[in-house]
N, C-alpha and C positions, 0 to 999 in steps of 0.2 A: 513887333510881333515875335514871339520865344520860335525858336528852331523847331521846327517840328522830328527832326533827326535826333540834338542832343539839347536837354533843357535843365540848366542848375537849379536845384531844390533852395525853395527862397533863403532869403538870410535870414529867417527864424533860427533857422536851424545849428546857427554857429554859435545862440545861447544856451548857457550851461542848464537853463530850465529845462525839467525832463517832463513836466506834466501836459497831459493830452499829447505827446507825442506817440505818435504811432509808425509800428515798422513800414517799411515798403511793399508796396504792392508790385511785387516784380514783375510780374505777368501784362500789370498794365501797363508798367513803366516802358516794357518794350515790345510789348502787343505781339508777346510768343513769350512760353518755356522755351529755356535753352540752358544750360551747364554756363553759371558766373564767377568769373573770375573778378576781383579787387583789387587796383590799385592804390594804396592808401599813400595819400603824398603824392599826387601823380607828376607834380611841378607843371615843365611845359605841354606833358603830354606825348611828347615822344615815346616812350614804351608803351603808355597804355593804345596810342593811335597805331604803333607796328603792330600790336598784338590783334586788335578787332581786324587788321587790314588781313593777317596771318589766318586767323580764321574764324571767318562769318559764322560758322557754325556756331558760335559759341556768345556769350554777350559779355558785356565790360563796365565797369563802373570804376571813375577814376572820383578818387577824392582831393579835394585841394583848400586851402582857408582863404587864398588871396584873390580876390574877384576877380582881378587882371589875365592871372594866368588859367583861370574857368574862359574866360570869357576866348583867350588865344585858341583852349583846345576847343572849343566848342568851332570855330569859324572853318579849323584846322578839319574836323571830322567832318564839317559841311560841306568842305571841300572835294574828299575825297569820296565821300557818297556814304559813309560807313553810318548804316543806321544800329547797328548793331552795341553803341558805347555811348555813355550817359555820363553825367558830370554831375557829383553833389560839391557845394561850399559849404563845405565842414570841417569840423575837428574830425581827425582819424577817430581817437579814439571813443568820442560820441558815436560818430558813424556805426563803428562798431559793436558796442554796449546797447545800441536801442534803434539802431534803423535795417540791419538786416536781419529776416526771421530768422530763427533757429532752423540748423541743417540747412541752409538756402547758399550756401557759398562753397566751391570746389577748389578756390585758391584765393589767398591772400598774399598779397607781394608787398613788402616792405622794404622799399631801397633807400637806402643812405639817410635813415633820420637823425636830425640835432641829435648829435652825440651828448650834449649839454656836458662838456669836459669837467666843469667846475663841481666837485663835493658837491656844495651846500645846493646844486642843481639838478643833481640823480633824481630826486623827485617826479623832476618834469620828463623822464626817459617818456618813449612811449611804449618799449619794452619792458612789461614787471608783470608782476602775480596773476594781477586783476585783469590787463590786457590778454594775456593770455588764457584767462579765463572765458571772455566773453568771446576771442575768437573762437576757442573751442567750442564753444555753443553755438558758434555759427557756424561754422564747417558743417557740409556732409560729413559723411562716414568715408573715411580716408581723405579728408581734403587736407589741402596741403598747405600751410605758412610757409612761404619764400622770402629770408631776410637777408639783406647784405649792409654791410656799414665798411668804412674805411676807416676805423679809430678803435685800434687795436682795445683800448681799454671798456670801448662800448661792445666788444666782440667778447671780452672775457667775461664781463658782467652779464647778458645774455646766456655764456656757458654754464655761469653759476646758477640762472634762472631755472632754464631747459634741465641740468642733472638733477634736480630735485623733482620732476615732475612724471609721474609712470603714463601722463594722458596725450603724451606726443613721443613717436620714434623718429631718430634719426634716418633720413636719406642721403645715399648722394645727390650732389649738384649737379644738375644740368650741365654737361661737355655738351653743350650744343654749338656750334656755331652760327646756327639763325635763331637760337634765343636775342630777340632785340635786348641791345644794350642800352642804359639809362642815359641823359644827358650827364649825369657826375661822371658815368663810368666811362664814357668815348672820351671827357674832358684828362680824367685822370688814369689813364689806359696805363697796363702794364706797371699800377701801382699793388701793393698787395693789399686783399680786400678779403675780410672775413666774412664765410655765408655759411646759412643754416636752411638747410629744408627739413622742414617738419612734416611727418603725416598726423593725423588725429587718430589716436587709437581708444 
């Protein structure tokens, strides 16, 4: 029987086919409006599960490609009661180009994606033009891209992205310190890590 808390969107959805797909129905997906935030990549789940425990007020949608680690956060949020976060098995960047409506998203969080170090693999970023295009269509009005990576040269390539574009200002970073931290980032603590918050302007 699928969780009635948290439930992955079939494995349709991890093909590149885009026809007859249709956005999300948020409202029924989690049987309320609430202000959504996105984890794209969410891996084990860890951030996106502090975050919905942090506050109910709000809902959560982790993205992840590997069934295994859907299938972990999913057991993980049953656990803890949190109806508030939902699990797609997807590509980030489909997820984003055609399954959330336009204006329906208040934060996108990006932590630590394949850098893909090699030249001939920039391609495969999931930071470029077009990505940033289709989240800015999904954001609200001042929603916010939260990106961090640990590979100084995926940090600079990002910088070159972001100066050419008038449709996002820079913020500062969260000094929180009950901002949950990622699995990479408790792993590699006290390594330096480049971040970028974005508003939508």
């Amino acid at each position: 029987m699928p969780s009635k808390l948290v439930q992955p969107v079939s494995d349709e959805l991890t093909s590149t086919a885009t026809s007859g797909v249709k956005a999300l129905d948020l409202g029924a997906m989690f049987g309320r409006h609430a202000p959504l935030e996105v984890d794209l990549g969410s891996g084990h789940g860890t951030f996106l599960l502090e975050m919905a425990a942090k506050f109910p007020e709000r809902n959560f949608i982790g993205t992840e490609k590997y069934g295994r680690r859907v299938r972990k956060t999913i057991r993980c949020a049953e656990d803890r009661g949190l109806s508030n976060a939902r699990m797609l098995k997807v590509e980030n960047a489909f997820a984003v180009r055609l399954l959330f409506p336009p204006e329906s998203v208040e934060v996108f969080h990006v932590a630590f994606p394949d850098p893909w170090p090699k030249r001939r693999h920039w391609p495969r970023r999931l930071i470029n033009r077009d990505f940033l295009d289709t989240v800015h269509r999904a954001l609200r009005a001042d929603g916010e891209l939260r990106v961090q990576t640990d590979h100084a040269g995926y940090g600079e390539w990002i910088e070159e992205i972001v100066s050419k574009r008038a449709d996002f200002t820079r913020l500062d970073w969260l000094d929180d310190p009950d901002y949950p931290r990622t699995d990479f980032e408790r792993r590699f603590h006290g390594q330096e890590f480049y971040r970028a918050r974005l508003r939508k302007v």
